[in-house]
C-alpha positions, 0 to 999 in steps of 0.5 A: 898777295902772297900766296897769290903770287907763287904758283908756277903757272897760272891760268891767266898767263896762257895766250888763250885766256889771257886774250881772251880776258882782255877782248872780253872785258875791254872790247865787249867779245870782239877778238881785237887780240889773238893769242899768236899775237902775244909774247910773254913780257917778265913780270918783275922789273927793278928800281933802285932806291935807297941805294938798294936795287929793288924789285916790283912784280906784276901777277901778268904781264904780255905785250900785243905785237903786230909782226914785229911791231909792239902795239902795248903792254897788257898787265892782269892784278889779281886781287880778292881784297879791296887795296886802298894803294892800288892806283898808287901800286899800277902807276908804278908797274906802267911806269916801270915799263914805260921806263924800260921803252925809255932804256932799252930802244932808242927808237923815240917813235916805237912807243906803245901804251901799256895797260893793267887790268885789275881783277877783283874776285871778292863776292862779298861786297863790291870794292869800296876802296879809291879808284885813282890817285887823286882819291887816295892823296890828301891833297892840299886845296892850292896843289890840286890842279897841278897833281896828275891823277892816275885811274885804275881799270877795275873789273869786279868779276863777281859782278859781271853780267850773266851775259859778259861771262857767256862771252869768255871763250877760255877756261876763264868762263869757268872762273868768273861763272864760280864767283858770279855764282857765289856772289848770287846764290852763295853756291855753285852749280857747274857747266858740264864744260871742258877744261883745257888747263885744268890743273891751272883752272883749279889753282885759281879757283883755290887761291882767289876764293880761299878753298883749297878743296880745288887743287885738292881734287885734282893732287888726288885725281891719280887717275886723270880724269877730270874733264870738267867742273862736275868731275871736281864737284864729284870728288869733292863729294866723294872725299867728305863721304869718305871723310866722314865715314873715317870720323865714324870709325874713329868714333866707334873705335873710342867707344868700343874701346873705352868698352873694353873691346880688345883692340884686334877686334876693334881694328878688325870691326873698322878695318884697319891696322892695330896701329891705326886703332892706337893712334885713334884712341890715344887723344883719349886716353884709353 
């Protein structure tokens, strides 16, 4: 997912969204997991191959326990482009970890499931790419019965239901109201609703639907002010006036310019330094 991949923090690795993400779309709102009940569980595990130590790395990863006692792994795959090797690339994230059970406790009765999530927030169309491992092999008709099939759990969070979204209790209602919405009406109009983790909240609005104008509004918010999604709306509005008053000037400036106006008088009509002038009217030649 490259980018995806690389923010230091992200929404969905906090115990409260997290939990809730998985009551929400697992268990229809019933607060099956607590976020106390979460540990966070290193998302990169090694194989070797080739005779090269390797690494895989899921995007999330926590293991539910119970006291001291494991009940399974929980994964999160983020993903805003339809993967025709998904099944092939879950199976190995839950057989890295079911290997690591096999390795590192030689307890045979403490085994606990381990479960991934698949996030789709692609709005544009649904997914069309296979579900399971049968669907994506090319399998000979006599090895068929014997191939064990391997099934994602896909969540298509631009198509959850108006009902479904009213059931996340985190900052992750935020998140899937955004891209039901896209999907929708091809626009957004937010919740007057607080934000616990703003800065991460953003960051995944940014990454998943490819607008950078989130995480924007909130490296330009010096003041800290942002409570809520009307408040980046708010400077997001704010920066395109500014930005097109900016354009304005500049135009002007070639123009006057290309007049024969000194540039003092320019710099002085638009308010800005002599050298702000010369780099506005360079591309022009004059």
């Amino acid at each position: 997912m490259g980018k995806k991949d690389i923010t230091e923090k992200i929404l969905e690795s906090y115990n409260d969204v997290f939990s809730d993400i998985v009551n929400v779309l697992l268990f229809r709102g019933k607060k099956i997991l607590t976020p106390d009940e979460l540990e966070d569980q290193a998302p990169r595990s090694y194989y070797k191959a080739d005779g090269k130590i390797r690494e895989m790395e899921r995007d999330v990863a926590k293991r539910w326990k119970k006291g001291n006692i494991r009940i399974a792994c929980v994964g999160f795959e983020n993903q805003t482009n339809p993967d025709p090797d998904m099944s092939l690339r879950v199976m190995g994230y839950d057989g890295a970890e079911y290997r690591a059970q096999l390795l590192a406790d030689n307890d045979s009765d403490s085994r606990y499931p381990v479960v991934t999530l698949v996030l789709y927030f692609g709005y544009e169309k649904h997914w069309d790419q296979p579900l399971s491992l049968k669907e994506r092999l090319d399998i000979p008709p006599e090895f068929e019965p014997y191939v064990n099939d391997y099934k994602i759990n896909l969540f298509e969070v631009a198509y959850l239901t108006h009902a479904q979204v009213e059931m996340f209790q985190s900052d992750f209602r935020v998140v899937a109201d955004y891209f039901v919405q896209k999907r929708e009406k091809n626009d957004y109009t937010p919740e007057p609703r607080s934000l616990k983790h703003v800065q991460e909240t953003l960051q995944l609005l940014s990454v998943m639907s490819n607008d950078h104008r989130f995480e924007e509004a909130y490296n330009n918010d010096t003041e800290g002010g942002i409570r809520n999604m009307c408040d980046v709306l708010d400077r997001i509005e704010l920066k395109g006036h500014q930005k097109g008053e900016l354009e304005a000037k500049k135009e002007m400036a070639v123009s006057l310019a290309g007049m024969g106006v000194s540039l003092e008088k320019i710099a002085e009509a638009a308010k800005v330094s002599i050298d702000v002038v010369k780099q506005w009217i360079a591309p022009a030649g004059i």
